[in-house]
N, CA, C and O atoms as a MOPAC input file, in Angstrom:
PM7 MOZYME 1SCF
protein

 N     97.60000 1   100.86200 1    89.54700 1
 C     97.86400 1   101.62400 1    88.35300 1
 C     96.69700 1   102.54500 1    88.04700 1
 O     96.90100 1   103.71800 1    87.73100 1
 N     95.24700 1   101.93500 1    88.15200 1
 C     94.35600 1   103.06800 1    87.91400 1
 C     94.14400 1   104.09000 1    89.38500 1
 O     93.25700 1   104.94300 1    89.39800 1
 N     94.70300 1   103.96100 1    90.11200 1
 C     94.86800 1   105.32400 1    90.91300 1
 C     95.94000 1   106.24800 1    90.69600 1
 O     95.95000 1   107.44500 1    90.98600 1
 N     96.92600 1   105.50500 1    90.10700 1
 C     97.66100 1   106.66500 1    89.48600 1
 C     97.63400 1   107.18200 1    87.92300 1
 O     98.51300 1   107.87500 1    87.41100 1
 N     96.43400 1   106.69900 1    87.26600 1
 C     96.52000 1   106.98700 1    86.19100 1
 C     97.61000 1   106.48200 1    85.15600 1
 O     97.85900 1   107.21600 1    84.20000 1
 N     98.15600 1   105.48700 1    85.26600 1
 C     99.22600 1   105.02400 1    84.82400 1
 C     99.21400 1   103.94200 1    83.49100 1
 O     97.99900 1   103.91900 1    83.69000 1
 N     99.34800 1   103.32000 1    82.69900 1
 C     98.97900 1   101.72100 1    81.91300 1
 C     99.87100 1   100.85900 1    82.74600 1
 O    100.67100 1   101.18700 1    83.62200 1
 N     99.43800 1    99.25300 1    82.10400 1
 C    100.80900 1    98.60500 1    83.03700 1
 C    101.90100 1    98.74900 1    82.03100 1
 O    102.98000 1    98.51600 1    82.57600 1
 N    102.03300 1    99.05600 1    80.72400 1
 C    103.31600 1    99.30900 1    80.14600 1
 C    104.07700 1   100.45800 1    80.58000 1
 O    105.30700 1   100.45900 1    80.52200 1
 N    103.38200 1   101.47200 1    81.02900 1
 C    104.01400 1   102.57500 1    81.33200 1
 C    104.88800 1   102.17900 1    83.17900 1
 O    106.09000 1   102.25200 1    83.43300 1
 N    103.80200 1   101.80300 1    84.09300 1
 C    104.06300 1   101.45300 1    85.35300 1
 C    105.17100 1   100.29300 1    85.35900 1
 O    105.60300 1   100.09700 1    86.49500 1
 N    105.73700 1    99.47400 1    84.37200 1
 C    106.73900 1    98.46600 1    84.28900 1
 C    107.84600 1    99.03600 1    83.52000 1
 O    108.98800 1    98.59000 1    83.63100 1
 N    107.52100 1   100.08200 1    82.68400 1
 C    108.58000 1   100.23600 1    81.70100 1
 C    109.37800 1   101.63500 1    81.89900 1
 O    110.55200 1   101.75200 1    82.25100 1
 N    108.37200 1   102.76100 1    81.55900 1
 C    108.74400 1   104.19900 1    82.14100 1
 C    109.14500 1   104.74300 1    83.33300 1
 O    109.97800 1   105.64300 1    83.44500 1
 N    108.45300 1   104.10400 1    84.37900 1
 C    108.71600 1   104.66200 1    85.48200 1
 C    109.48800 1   104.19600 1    86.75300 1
 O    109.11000 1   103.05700 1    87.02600 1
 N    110.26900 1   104.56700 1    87.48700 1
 C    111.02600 1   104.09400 1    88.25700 1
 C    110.86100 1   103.28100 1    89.47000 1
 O    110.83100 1   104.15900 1    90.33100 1
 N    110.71100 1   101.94500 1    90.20100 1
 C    110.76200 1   101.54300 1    90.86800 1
 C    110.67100 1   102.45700 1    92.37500 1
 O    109.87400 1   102.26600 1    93.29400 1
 N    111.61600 1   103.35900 1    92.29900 1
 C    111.61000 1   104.18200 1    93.35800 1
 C    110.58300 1   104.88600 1    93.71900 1
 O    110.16600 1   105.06900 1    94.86300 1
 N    110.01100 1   105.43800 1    92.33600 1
 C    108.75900 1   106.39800 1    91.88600 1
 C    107.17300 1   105.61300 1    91.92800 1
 O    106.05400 1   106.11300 1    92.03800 1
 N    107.49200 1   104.56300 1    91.82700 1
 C    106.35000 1   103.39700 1    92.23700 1
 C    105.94200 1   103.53500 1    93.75400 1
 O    104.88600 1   103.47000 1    94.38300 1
 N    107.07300 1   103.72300 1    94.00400 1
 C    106.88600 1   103.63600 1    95.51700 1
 C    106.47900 1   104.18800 1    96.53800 1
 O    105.78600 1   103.90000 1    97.51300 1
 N    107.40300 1   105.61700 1    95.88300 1
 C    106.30100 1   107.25100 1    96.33100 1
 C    105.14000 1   107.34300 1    96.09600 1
 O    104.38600 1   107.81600 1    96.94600 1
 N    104.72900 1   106.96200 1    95.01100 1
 C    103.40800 1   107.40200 1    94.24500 1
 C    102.53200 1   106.36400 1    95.24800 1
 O    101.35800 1   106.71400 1    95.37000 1
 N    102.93300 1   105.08200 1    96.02300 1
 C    101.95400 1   104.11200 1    96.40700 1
 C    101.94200 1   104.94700 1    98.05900 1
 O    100.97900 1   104.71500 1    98.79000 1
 N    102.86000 1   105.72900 1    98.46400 1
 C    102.67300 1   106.83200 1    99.78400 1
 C    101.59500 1   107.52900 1    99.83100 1
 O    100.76400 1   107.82800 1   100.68800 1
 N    101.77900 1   107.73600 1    98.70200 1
 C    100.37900 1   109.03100 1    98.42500 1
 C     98.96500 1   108.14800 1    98.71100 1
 O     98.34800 1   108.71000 1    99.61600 1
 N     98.27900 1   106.98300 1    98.24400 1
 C     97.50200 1   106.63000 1    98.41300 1
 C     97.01800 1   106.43600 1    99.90200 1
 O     97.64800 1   105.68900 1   100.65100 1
 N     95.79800 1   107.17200 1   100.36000 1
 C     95.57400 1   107.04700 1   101.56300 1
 C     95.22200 1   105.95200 1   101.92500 1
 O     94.72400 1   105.10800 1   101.18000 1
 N     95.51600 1   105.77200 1   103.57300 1
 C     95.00100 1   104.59800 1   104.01000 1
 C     93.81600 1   104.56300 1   105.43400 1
 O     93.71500 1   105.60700 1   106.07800 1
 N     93.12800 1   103.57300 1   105.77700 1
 C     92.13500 1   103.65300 1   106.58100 1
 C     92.21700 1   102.17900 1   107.52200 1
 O     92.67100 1   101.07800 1   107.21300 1
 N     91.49900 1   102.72400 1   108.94800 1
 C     92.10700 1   101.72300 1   109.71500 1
 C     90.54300 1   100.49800 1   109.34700 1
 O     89.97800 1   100.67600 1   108.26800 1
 N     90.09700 1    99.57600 1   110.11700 1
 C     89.19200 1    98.56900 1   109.91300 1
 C     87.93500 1    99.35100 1   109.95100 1
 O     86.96900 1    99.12400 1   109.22100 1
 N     88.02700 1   100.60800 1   111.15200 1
 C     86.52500 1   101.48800 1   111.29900 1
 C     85.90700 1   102.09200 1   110.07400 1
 O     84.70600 1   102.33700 1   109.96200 1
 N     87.12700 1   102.38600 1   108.86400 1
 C     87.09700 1   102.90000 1   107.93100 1
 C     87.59900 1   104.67500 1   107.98900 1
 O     87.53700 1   105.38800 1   106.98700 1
 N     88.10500 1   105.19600 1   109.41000 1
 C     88.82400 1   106.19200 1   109.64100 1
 C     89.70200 1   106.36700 1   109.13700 1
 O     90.28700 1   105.30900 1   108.90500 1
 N     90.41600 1   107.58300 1   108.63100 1
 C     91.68000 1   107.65500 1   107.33300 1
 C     92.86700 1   107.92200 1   108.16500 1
 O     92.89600 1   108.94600 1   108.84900 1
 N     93.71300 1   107.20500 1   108.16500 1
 C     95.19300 1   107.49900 1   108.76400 1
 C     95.73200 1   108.36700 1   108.15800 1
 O     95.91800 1   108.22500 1   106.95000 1
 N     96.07400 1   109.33900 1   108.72100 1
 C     96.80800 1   110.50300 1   108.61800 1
 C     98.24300 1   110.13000 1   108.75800 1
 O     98.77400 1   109.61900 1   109.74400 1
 N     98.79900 1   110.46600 1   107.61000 1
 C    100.59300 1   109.92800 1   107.35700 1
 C    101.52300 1   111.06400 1   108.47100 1
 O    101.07400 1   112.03500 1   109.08100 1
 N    102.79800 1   110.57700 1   108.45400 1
 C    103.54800 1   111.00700 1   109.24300 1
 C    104.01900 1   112.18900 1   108.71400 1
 O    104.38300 1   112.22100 1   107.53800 1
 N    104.07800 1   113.49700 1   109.65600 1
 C    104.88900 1   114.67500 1   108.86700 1
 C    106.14600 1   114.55000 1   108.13600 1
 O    106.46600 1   115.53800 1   107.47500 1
 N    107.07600 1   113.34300 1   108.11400 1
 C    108.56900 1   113.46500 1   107.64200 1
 C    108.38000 1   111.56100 1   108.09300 1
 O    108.29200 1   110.83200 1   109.08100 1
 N    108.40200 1   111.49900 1   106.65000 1
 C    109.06300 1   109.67200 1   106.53300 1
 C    110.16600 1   109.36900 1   106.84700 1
 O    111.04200 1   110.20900 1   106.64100 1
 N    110.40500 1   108.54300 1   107.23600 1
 C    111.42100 1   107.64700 1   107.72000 1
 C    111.64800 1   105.98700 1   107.11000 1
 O    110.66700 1   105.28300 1   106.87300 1
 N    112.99900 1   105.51600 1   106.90900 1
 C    113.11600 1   104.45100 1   106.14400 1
 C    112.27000 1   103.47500 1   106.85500 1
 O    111.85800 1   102.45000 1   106.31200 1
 N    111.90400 1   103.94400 1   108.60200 1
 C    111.48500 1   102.94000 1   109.05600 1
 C    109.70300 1   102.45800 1   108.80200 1
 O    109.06400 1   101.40600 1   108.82400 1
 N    109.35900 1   104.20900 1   108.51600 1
 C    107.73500 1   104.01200 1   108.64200 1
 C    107.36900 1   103.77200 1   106.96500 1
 O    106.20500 1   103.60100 1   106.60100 1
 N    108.53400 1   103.78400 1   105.99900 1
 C    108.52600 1   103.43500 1   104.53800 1
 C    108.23800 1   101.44400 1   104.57300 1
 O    107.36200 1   100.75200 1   104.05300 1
 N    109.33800 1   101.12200 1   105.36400 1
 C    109.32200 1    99.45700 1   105.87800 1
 C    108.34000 1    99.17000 1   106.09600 1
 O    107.92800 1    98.25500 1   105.38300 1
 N    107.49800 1    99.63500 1   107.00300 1
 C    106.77800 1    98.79000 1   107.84300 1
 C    105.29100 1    99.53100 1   106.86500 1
 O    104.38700 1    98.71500 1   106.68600 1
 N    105.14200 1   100.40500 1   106.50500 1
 C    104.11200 1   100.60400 1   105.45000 1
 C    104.03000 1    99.62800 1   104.40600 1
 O    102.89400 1    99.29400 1   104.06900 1
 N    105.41200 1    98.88800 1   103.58900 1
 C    105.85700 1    98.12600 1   102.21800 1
 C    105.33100 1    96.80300 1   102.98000 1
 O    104.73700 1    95.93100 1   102.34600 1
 N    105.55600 1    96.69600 1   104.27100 1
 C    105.03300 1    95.38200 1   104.78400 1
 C    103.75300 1    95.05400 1   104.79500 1
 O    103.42600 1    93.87200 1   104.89700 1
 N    102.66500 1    96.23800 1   104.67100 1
 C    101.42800 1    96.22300 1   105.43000 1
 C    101.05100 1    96.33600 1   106.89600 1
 O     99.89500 1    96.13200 1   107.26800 1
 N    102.22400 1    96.72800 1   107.89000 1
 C    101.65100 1    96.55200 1   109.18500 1
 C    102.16900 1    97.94100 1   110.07300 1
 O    102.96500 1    98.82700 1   109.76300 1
 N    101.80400 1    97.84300 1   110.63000 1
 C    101.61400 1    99.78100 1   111.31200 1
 C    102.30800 1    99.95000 1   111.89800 1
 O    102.58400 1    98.94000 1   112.54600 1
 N    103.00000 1   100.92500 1   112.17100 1
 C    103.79300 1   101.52500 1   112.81000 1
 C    104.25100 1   101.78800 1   114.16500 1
 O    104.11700 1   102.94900 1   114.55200 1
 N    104.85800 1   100.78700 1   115.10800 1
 C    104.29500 1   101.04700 1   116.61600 1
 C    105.50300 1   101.60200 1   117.31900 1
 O    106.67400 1   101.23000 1   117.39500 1
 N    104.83800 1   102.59700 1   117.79900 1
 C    105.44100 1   103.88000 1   118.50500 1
 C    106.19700 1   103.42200 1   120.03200 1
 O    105.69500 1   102.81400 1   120.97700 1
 N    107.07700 1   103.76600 1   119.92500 1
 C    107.81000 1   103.50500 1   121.86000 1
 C    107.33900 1   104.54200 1   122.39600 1
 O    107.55200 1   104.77300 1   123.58600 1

């Protein structure tokens, strides 16, 4: 909530579940080296999944 600037009344009450969710996309992420993963050009339900899971994305 304080990365999005949000309260928790507002983040439980105002805003949409869906919109929770986007907004937690946006937050960058970094691998163990502390290097920043660069997100995918065009999401997919699959790389949305496996992001909500915590575990990365593995490519065929």
């Amino acid at each position: 909530m304080k990365y999005w600037g949000l309260t928790f009344s507002e983040a439980l009450w105002s805003v949409s579940y869906q919109n929770l969710i986007m907004l937690n996309m946006s937050v960058p992420q970094y691998d163990k080296d502390g290097n920043k993963i660069e997100p995918p050009a065009e999401l997919t339900s699959k790389d949305l999944a496996a992001r909500f899971k915590g575990r990365k994305k593995k490519d065929k």
